[in-house]
N, C-alpha and C positions, 0 to 999 in steps of 0.2 A: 504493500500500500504506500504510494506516493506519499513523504512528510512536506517537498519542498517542491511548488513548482514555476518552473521560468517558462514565458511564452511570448516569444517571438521581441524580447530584451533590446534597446539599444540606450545608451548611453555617448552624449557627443561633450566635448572640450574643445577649448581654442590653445594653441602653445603660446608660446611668448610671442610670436610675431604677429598670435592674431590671426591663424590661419586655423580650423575648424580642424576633428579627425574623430574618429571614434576608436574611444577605450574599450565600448563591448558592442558589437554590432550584430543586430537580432539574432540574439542569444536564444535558444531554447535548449532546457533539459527538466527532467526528472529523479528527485531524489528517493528512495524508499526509507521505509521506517528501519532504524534498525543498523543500519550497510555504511558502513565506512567511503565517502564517493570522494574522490580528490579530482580537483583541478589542475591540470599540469601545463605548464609552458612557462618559455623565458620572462625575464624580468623585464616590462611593457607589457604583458600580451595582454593584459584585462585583468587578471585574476581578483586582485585584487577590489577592484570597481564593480566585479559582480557582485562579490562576500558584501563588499557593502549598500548595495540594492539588496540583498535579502534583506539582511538587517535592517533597514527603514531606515539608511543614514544615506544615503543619498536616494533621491524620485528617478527611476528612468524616464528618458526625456520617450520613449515608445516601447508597448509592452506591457505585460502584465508580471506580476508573483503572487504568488501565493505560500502563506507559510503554515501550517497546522491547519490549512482550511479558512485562513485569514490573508489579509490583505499588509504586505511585509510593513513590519513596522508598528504592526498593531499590540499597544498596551501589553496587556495580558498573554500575548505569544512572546514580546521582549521579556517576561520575566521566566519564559520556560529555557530561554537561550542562554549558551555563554561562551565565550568567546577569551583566546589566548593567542597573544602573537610572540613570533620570535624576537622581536624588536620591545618587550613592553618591559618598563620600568616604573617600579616602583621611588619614592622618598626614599632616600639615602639611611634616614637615623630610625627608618619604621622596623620594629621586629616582623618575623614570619608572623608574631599572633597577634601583632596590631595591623597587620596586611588584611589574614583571612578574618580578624573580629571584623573589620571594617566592611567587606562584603556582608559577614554576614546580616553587619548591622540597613545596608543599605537595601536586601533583599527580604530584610524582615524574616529572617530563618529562624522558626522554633529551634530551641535545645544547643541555640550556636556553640556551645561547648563542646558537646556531645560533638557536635556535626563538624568543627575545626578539628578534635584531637583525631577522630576518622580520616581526614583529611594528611594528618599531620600521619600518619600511623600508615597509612597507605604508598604516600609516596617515599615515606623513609626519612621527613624530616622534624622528627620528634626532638634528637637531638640538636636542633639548632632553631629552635622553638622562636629564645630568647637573642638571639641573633639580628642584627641589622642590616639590612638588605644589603649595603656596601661592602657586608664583609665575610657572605656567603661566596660559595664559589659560583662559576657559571654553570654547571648541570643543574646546581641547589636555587639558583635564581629560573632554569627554567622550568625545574619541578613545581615552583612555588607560583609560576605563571599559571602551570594548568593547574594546580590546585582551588588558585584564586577561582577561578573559571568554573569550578566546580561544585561551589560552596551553596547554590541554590539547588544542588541537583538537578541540572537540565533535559530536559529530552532533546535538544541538538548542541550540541557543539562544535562552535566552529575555530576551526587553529590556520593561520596563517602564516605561511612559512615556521613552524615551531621550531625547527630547527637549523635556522638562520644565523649561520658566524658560529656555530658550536663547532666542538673541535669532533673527528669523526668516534670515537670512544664514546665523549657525551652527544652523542645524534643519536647511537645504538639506544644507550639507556631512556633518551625522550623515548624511542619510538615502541619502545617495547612498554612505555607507559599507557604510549596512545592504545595497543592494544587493549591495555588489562582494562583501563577504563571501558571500552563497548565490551568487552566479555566480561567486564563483574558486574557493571550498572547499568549496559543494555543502552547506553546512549546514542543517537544519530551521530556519527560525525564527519562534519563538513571539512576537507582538507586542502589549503591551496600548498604547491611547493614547485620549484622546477626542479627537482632531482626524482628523475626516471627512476632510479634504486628505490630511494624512501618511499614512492609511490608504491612499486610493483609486491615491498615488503608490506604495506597497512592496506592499500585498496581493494574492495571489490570490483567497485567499478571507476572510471576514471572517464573524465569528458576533456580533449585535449582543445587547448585553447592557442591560438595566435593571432595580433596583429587584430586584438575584439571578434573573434570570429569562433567560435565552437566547431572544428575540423571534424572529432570522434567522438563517437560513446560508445565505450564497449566495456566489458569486463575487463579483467586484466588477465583470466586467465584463458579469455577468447583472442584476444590479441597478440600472446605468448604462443597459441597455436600456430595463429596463422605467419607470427613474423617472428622465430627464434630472438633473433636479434634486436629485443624490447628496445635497447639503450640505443642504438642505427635506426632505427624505425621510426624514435622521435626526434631526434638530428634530421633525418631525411623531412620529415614532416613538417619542421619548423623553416627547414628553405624554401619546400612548396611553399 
């Protein structure tokens, strides 16, 4: 059953000089409930500017979404979502449990005790509780992104690039996070990334993007059949 759906999407910008182009040009897909669907392609192609028309943070200028059965953006589907990027930063002098108190506090989370030390206890950072975000390392800052993300217990989440500037050792350990999360809490998750690998290791399904344009949708283990050479197949498709 569809949780997310895009139909016939575009979004347009001007550059600096004042000339027109489109970041996502009528986009169409389908998410199901449940299925891990990543977005893949280079850094421009859209990805981003789609994740953010789900969300209700930016209007497509043509097109429609829909998210839960709602119109993206809508109230009460923004409080089922949560969202972590590779890029996010918290305050420098915040502990890990003035970070997750503060969600909890903003999404109004019964038992937020309960529901941080869970939090805390899952991704492994129990011990650095009392720790200020400056002086975690960078795996422990990107656990404590998707944790944050977490704290209302969503039924979609979305992560953008999560594994952005991580050294490859902490990419492993993110992405082996991203799993346990949909296999212990049953989450949607929405993934943007350009690494062909991290995709082909968390995706079911994957819809390739370039240049605002949705090229594919297919599995990933449909597209492994028909083209060995997963990581040649998107190089070749991003020249097309």
């Amino acid at each position: 059953m569809a949780i997310i759906e895009v139909s016939g999407v575009s979004k347009r910008f001007r550059d600096a000089a004042g000339r027109g182009f489109y970041a996502v040009n009528d986009a169409s897909l389908s998410i199901n409930e449940g299925e891990i669907f990543a977005i893949l392609g280079p850094n421009g192609a859209g990805k981003s500017t789609l994740v953010n028309m789900m969300l209700g943070l930016l209007l497509p200028d043509k097109g429609t979404i829909s998210v839960m059965g709602e119109r993206a953006g809508n109230q009460e589907v923004m409080e089922k979502i949560g969202y972590a990027s590779g890029d996010e930063r918290f305050h420098w002098s915040l502990t890990c449990g003035d970070i997750l108190g503060f969600a909890g506090m903003a999404y109004t989370v019964n038992n937020r005790a309960r529901r941080i030390g869970e939090l805390l206890d899952f991704f492994g950072l129990r011990g650095v509780r009392d720790s200020k975000f400056d002086a975690l390392s960078t795996g422990e800052k990107a656990k404590l992104a998707l944790a944050y993300s977490l704290v209302a217990d969503p039924r979609i989440l979305f992560l953008d690039e999560p594994t952005l500037g991580l050294d490859p050792d902490i990419s492993i350990k993110v992405r082996k996070e991203i799993k346990a999360i949909r296999e212990r809490r049953g989450a949607t998750i929405v993934l943007t990334s350009h690494y062909m690998r991290e995709v082909e290791y968390l995706a079911d399904r994957v819809a390739f993007i370039n240049r605002g344009r949705i090229m594919e949708v297919s599995s990933v283990a449909g597209i492994r059949k028909h083209y060995p050479d997963l990581e040649n197949y998107f190089v070749e498709m991003v020249k097309g």
